[in-house]
C-alpha positions as CSV (number, residue, x, y, z in Angstrom):
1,X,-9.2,-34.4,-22.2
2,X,-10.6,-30.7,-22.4
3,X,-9.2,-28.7,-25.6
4,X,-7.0,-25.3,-24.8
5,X,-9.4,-22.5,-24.9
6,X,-8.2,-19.5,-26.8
7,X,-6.9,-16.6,-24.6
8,X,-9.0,-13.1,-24.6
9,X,-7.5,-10.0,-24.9
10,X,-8.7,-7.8,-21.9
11,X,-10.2,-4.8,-22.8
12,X,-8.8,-0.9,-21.8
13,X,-10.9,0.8,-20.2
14,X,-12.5,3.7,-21.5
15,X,-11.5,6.8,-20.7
16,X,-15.0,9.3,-22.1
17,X,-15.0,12.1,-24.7
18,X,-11.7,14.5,-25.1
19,X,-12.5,17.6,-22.8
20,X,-12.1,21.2,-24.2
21,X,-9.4,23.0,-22.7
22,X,-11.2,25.1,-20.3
23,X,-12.8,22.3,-18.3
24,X,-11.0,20.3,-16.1
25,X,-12.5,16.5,-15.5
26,X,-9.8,14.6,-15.1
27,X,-8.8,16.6,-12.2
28,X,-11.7,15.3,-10.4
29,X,-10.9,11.8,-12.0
30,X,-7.3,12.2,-10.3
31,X,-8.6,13.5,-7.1
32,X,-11.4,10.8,-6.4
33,X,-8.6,8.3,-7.0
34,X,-6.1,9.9,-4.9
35,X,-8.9,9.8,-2.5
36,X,-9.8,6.3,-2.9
37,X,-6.3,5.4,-2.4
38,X,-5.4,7.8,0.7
39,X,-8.4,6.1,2.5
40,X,-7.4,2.1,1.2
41,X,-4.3,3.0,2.7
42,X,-5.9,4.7,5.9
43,X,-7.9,1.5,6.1
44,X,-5.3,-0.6,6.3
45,X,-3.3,0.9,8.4
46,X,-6.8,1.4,11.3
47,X,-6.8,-2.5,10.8
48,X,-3.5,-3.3,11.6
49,X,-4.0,-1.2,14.5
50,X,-7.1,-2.7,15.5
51,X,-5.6,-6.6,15.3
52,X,-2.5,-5.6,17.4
53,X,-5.2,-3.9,20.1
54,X,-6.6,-7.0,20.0
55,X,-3.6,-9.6,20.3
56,X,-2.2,-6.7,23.2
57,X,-5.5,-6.8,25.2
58,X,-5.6,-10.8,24.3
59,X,-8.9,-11.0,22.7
60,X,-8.1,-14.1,20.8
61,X,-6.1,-12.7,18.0
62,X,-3.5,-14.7,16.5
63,X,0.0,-13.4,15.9
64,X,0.1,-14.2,12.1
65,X,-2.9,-12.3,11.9
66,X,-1.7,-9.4,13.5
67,X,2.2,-9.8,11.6
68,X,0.1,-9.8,8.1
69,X,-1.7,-7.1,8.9
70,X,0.9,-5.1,9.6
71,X,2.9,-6.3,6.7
72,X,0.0,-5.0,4.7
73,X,-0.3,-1.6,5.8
74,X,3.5,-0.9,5.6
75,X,3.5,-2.3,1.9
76,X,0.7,-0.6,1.1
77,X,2.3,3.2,2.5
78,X,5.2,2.4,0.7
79,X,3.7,2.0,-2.3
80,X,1.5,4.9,-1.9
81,X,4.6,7.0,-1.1
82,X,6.4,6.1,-3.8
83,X,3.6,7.0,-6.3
84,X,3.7,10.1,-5.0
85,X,7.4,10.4,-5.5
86,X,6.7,9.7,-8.8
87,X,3.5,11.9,-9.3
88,X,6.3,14.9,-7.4
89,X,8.4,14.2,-10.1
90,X,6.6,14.2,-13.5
91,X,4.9,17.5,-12.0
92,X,8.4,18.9,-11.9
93,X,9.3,17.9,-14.8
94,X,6.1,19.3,-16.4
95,X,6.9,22.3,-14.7
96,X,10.4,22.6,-15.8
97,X,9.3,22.4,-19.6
98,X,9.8,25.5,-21.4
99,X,6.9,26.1,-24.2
């Protein structure tokens, strides 16, 4: 019998040096991943389009395939959208502050 092996604690990633209040990196940090995640969510969504081409013009695709495809790119534009609600929201709420 194998012993337990002790768990790890993961580690956080790291985020760099504090910026100075004129520069702005983490806007590009936010854009490339709002980027990344517009175009997961774009890729999705061409695939599920491409395997319900395919099972329409009967080129061997099976109809799971083409149901968890679809599946996929709806969950993932709901999710998307509702970061965004969220992201709409704290901005308000940012904006709302008074200082």
């Amino acid at each position: 019998m194998a012993p337990i092996t002790n768990i790890s604690i993961p580690s956080l990633p790291q985020l760099g040096d504090v910026a100075s209040p004129g520069s702005s990196p983490g806007g590009s940090a936010f854009g490339s991943v709002l980027s990344d995640a517009i175009s997961k969510v774009e890729s999705f969504s061409n695939n599920a389009t491409t395997s319900v081409n395919n099972f329409l013009s009967g080129e061997g695709e099976e109809l799971h395939k083409v149901a968890l495809a679809t599946q996929q790119a709806d969950l993932s534009f709901q999710l998307f959208m509702q970061v965004r609600n969220k992201v709409v929201t704290a901005y308000n709420q940012v904006m709302q502050m008074q200082v």
